[in-house]
N, C-alpha and C positions, 0 to 999 in steps of 0.2 A: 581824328584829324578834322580840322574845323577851319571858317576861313575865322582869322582875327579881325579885319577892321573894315572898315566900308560899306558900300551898300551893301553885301549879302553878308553881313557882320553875325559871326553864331554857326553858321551853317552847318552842319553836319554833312562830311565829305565818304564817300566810299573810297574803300581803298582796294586794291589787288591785293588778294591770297598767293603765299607762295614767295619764296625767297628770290623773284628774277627783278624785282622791282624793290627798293628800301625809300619808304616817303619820309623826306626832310623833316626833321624834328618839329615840332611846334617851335622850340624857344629859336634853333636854327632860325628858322620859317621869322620869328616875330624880329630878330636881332638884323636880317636880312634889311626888311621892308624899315626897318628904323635908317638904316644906311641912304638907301636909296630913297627915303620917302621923297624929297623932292624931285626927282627927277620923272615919278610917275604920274602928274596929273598931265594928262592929254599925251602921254608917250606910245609907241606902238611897243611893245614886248613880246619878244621873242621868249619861249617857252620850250629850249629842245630838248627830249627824250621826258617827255611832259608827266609819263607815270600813271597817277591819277588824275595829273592838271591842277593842282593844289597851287601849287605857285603862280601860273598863268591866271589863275580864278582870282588868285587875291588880287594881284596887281590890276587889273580890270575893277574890281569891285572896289580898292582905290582911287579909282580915276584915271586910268589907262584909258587912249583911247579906243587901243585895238590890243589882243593879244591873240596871236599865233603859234598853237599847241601844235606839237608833232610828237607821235612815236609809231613804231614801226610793228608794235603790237596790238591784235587785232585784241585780247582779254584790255589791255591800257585803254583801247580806244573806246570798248565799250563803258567802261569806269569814266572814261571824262565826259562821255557823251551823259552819262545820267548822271554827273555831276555839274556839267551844265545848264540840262533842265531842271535840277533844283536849286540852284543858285540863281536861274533867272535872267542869265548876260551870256543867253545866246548872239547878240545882235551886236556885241563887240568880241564875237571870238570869231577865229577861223581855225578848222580842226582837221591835220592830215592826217593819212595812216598810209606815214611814208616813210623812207631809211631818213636821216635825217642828210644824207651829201643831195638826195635827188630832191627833196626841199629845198635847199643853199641853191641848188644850180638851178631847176627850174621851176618852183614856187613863189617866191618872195622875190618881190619887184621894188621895196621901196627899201629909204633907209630906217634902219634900226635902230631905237633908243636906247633900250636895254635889252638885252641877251643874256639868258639864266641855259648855262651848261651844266646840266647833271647826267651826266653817262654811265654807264656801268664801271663802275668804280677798276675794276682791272685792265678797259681797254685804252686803246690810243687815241679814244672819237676826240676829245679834247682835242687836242694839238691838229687834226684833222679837220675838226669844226672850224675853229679859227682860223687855220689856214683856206679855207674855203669862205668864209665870212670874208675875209681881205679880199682873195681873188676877184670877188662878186662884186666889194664896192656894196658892202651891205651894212655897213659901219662906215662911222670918221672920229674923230678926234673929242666929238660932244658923246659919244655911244659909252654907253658902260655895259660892260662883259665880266661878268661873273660866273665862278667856276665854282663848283662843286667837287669836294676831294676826299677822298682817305690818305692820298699820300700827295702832300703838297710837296716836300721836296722832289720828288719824279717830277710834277707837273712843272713847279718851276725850275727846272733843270731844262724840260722840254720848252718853253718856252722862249729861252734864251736867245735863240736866233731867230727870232719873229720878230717885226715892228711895231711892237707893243712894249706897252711900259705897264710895271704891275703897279699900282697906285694904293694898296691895301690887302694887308692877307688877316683872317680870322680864324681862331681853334675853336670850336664846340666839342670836343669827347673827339671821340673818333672824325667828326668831319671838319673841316677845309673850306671856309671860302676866300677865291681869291679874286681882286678885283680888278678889271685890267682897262685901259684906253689905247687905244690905234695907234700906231707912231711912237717912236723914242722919246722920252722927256728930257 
């Protein structure tokens, strides 16, 4: 795992041993940041259940201004932390090792541009995130919220009564991404 493009263009990424964590494909990862590339020069990106932090690193080493990694594992934590000293863009991340609702609630003060949800593919954090991402007033209608999935039909099933509009869904193999904005369209 490597970042693709940016300043820390090349990098060689550590990753977590052990099946509690599955890092986003490369092509995922590359088909991703093609999507959003405009939206991340000077954006703040949110980075929940962060992994290695692969995602958060790239979008930074793009031109993010800020990126906000969180996970609630202390093995994760230690993986992004020496993945951010070698990549170099300590000074545009902030790094918790927190659940990600006591993040949403008392963390993050500002609004969010993009938001990269990748949870453990069996639970409800998804539908949980978002609905706490509203609550907060941590998004609006300019935010793009992307989801991470093995099973998009569940997730856009769960979605359905939220005030969000999905704007884009994507199949790679096995993973799901789906793209969402604030409010009804």
């Amino acid at each position: 795992m490597r970042i693709i493009s940016g300043t820390a263009r090349g990098t060689k990424l550590y990753t977590l041993e052990g099946q509690t964590t599955r890092p986003t494909l490369d092509r995922v990862k590359e088909s991703l940041f093609n999507i959003i590339q405009n939206e991340i020069p000077n954006s703040i990106f949110l980075d929940l259940f962060s992994g290695s932090g692969a995602i958060g690193l790239e979008a930074v080493s793009r031109g993010a201004r800020k990126a906000i990694l969180c996970d609630k594992s202390k093995d994760a934590i230690q993986i992004i932390k020496k993945n951010i000293e070698k990549t170099h863009l300590s000074e545009k991340v902030e790094l918790y090792n927190l659940d990600y609702e006591a993040l949403l609630k008392n963390k993050v003060k500002e609004k969010l541009d993009i938001v990269y949800i990748d949870p453990p593919y069996e639970s409800d954090f998804v539908i949980k995130s978002i609905k706490c991402i509203i609550e907060q007033k941590l998004a609006d209608e300019n935010s793009v919220i992307i989801i991470e999935t093995d099973d998009e039909q569940r997730i856009l099933k769960d979605l359905e009564n939220l005030e969000i509009e999905v704007t884009d869904t994507r199949k790679y193999g096995r993973a799901s991404l789906i793209f969402l904005k604030i409010g009804k369209g």
